[in-house]
C-alpha positions in Angstrom: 63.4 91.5 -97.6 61.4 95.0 -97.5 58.6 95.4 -95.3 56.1 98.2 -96.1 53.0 98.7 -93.2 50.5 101.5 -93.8 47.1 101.4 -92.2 43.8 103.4 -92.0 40.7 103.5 -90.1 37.4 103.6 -92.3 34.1 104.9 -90.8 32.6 101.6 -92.8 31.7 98.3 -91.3 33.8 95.5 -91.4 31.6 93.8 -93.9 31.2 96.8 -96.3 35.3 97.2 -96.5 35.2 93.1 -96.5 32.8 93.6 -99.7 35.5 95.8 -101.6 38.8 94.1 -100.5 37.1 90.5 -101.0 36.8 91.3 -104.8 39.8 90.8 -105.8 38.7 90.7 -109.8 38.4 94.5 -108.9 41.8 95.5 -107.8 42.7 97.4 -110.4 40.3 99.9 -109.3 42.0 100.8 -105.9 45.8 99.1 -106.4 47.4 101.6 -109.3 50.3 99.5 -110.3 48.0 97.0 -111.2 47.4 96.7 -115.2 45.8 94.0 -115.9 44.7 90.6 -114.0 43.8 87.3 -115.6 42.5 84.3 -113.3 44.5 81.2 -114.1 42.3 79.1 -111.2 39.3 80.0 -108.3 38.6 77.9 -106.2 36.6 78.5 -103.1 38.9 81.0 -101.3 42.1 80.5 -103.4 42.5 82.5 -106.9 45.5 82.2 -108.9 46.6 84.7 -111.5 48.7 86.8 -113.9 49.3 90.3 -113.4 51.0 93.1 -115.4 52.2 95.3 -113.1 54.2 98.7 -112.9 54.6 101.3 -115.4 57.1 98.9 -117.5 54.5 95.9 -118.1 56.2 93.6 -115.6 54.7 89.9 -115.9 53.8 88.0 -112.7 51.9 85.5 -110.9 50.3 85.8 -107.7 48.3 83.7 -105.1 45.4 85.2 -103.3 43.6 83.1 -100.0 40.7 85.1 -98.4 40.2 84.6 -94.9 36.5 85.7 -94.7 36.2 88.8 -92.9 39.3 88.7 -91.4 42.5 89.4 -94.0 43.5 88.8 -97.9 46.9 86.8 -98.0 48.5 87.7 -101.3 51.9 85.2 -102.6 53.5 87.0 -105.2 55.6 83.8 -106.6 56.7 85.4 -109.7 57.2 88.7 -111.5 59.4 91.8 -110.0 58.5 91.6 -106.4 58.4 88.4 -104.6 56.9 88.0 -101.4 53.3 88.6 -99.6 51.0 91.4 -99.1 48.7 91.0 -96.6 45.3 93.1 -96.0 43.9 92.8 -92.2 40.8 94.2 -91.4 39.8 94.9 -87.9 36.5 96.1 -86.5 36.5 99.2 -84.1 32.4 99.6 -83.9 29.3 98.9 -85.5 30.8 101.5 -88.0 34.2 102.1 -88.3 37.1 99.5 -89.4 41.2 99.5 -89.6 42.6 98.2 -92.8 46.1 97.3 -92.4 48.4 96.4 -95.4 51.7 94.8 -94.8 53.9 94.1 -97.4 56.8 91.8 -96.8 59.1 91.7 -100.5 62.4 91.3 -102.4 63.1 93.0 -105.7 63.9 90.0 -107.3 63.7 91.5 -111.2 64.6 94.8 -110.1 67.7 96.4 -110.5 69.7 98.2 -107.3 69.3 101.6 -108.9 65.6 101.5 -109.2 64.6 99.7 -105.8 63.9 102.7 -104.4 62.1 104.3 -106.4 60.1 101.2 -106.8 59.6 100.9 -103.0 58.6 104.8 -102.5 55.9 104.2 -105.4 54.8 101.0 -103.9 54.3 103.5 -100.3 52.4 105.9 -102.5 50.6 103.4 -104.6 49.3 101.5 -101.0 48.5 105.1 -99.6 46.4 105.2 -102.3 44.6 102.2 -102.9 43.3 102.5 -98.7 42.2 106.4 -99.6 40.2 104.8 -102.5 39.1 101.7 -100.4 37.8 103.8 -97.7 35.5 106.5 -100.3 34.0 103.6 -101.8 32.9 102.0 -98.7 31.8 105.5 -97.4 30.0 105.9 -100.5 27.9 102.7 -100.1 26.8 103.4 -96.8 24.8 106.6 -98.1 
């Protein structure tokens, strides 16, 4: 398994990030290996669907529970990775909260060459997606 842990501190409330990251519809947005989703099932706090993913088109399904407020629990059961992501948000003040990704995975479609590249996008890629989690909940509070 590969664990990946980045985290950032927003100056956002806990229910303006909890807004963004509970939309899960919207990934795409803010996660850049992210092509396309399509929901195969919602319901209540559980969603269930296909991805394409990465730069090659990769195929996958993945499991999403939302603990309100508290953290997004991702299964991905099929497709290149295989494992969990998990988003944790913590509040600091009446404005400011830590988002903490974790991701806990095993390259299960792809090959030992590329794993490292694949790993250092995934990094970048997470990097990313908290930069463009934290504008649009800085944006919203103006």
């Amino acid at each position: 398994m590969t664990s990946i842990d980045e985290a950032r501190d927003v100056d956002a409330s806990l229910d303006q990030i909890w807004e963004i990251v509970s939309d899960v519809d919207r990934d795409p947005e803010y996660w850049s290996g992210l092509s396309s989703i399509r929901n195969i099932r919602k319901d209540g706090n559980l969603t269930e669907r296909e991805v394409v993913v990465g730069f090659m088109g990769r195929k996958g399904t993945q499991r999403i529970i939302l603990n309100p407020k508290e953290s997004v629990q991702m299964t991905l059961v099929t497709g290149p990775l295989r494992g969990s992501r998990a988003i944790k948000l913590s509040k600091l003040g009446a404005r400011k909260t830590r988002i903490e990704v974790s991701w806990d995975i095993q390259f299960s479609e792809i090959p030992v060459f590329a794993q490292g590249f694949v790993r250092a996008r995934l990094e970048e890629g997470t990097r990313e997606a908290l930069e463009k989690i934290a504008e649009a909940a800085e944006a919203r509070k103006k």
